[in-house]
C-alpha positions as CSV (number, residue, x, y, z in Angstrom):
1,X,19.6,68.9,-15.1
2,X,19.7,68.6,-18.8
3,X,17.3,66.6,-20.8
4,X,19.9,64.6,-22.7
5,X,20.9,63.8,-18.5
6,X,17.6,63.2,-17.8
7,X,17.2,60.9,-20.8
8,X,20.1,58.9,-19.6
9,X,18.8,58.7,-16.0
10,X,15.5,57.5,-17.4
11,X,17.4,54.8,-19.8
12,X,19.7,53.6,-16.5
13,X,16.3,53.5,-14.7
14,X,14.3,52.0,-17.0
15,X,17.1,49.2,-17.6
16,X,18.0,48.6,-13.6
17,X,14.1,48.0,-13.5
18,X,14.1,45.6,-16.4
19,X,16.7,43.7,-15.0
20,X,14.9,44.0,-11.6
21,X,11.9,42.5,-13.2
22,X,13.9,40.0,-15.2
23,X,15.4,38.8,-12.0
24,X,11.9,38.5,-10.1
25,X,10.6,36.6,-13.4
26,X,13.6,33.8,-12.9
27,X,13.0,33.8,-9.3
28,X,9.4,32.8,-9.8
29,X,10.3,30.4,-12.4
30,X,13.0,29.0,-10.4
31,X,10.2,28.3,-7.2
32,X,7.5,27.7,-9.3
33,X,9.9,24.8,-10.8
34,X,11.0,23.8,-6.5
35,X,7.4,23.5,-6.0
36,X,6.5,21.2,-8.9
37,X,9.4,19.1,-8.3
38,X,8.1,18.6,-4.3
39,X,4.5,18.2,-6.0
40,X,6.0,15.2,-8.0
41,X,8.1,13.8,-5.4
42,X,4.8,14.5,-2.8
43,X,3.1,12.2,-5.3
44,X,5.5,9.7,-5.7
45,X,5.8,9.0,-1.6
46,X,2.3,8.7,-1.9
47,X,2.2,6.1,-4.5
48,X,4.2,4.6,-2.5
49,X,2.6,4.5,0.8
50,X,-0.6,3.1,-1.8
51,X,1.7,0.5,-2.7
52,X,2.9,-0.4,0.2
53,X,-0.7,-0.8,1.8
54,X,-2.8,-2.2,-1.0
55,X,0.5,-5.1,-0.5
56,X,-0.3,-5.1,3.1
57,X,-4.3,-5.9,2.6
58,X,-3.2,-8.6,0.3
59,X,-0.9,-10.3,2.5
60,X,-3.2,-10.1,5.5
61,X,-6.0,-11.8,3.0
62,X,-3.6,-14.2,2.0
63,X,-3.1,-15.3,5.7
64,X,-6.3,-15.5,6.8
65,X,-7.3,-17.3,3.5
66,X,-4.6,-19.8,4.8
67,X,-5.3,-19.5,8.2
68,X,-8.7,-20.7,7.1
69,X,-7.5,-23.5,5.2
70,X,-5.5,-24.9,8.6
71,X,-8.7,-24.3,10.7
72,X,-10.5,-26.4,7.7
73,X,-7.6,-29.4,7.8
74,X,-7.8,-28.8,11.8
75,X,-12.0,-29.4,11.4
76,X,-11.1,-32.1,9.1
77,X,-8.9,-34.4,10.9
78,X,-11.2,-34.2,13.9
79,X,-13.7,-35.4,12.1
80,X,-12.1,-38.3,10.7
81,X,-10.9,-38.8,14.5
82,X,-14.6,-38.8,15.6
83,X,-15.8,-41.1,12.6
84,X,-13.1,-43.4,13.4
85,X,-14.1,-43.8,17.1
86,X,-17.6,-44.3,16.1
87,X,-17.1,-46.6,13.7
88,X,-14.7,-48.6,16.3
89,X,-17.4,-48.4,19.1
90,X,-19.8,-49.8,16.4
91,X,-17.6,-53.1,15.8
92,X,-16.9,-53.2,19.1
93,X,-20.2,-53.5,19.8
94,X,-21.5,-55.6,17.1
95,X,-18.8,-58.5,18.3
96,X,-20.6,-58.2,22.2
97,X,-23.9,-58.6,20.8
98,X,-22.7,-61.4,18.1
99,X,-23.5,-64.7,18.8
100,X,-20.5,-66.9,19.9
101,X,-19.7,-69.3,16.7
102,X,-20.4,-73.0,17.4
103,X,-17.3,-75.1,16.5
């Protein structure tokens, strides 16, 4: 061979492997881009899932705070039952041990 073929071999060469390399470069880019884009969307599901539970913790507070407060007006109106009842035995029993009134 020639060197002004050779030259031209090297130059068809050199530019098939430039493109090669070019083409591996976007190909890189290209998954490098897929992966960040899954990374983001990765994220956002988990913000999500965050969301979603810290909203869970506060609901489940929220009803036991106002499970509480039913036990409380539960507690509450037994007590008033109980007081009540005393308070009737009481009278009843103050008007048994009364002395009759003398007409």
């Amino acid at each position: 061979m020639s060197k002004k073929e050779l030259l031209k071999l090297d130059e068809e060469l050199a530019f098939k492997l430039q493109a090669k390399e070019d083409e591996e470069e976007k190909l890189a880019r290209e998954k490098a881009q897929k992966v960040e884009e899954a990374n983001i969307a990765w994220d956002d599901i988990q913000a999500k899932v965050e969301a979603d539970y810290q909203l869970a913790q506060r609901l489940q507070a929220q009803e036991q705070e106002e499970l509480s407060d039913v036990e409380k007006a539960t507690l509450f109106v037994q007590l008033l039952e109980k007081r009540r009842k005393h308070f009737a035995a009481k009278r009843t029993e103050e008007k048994k041990n009364r002395p009759p009134i003398k007409s």
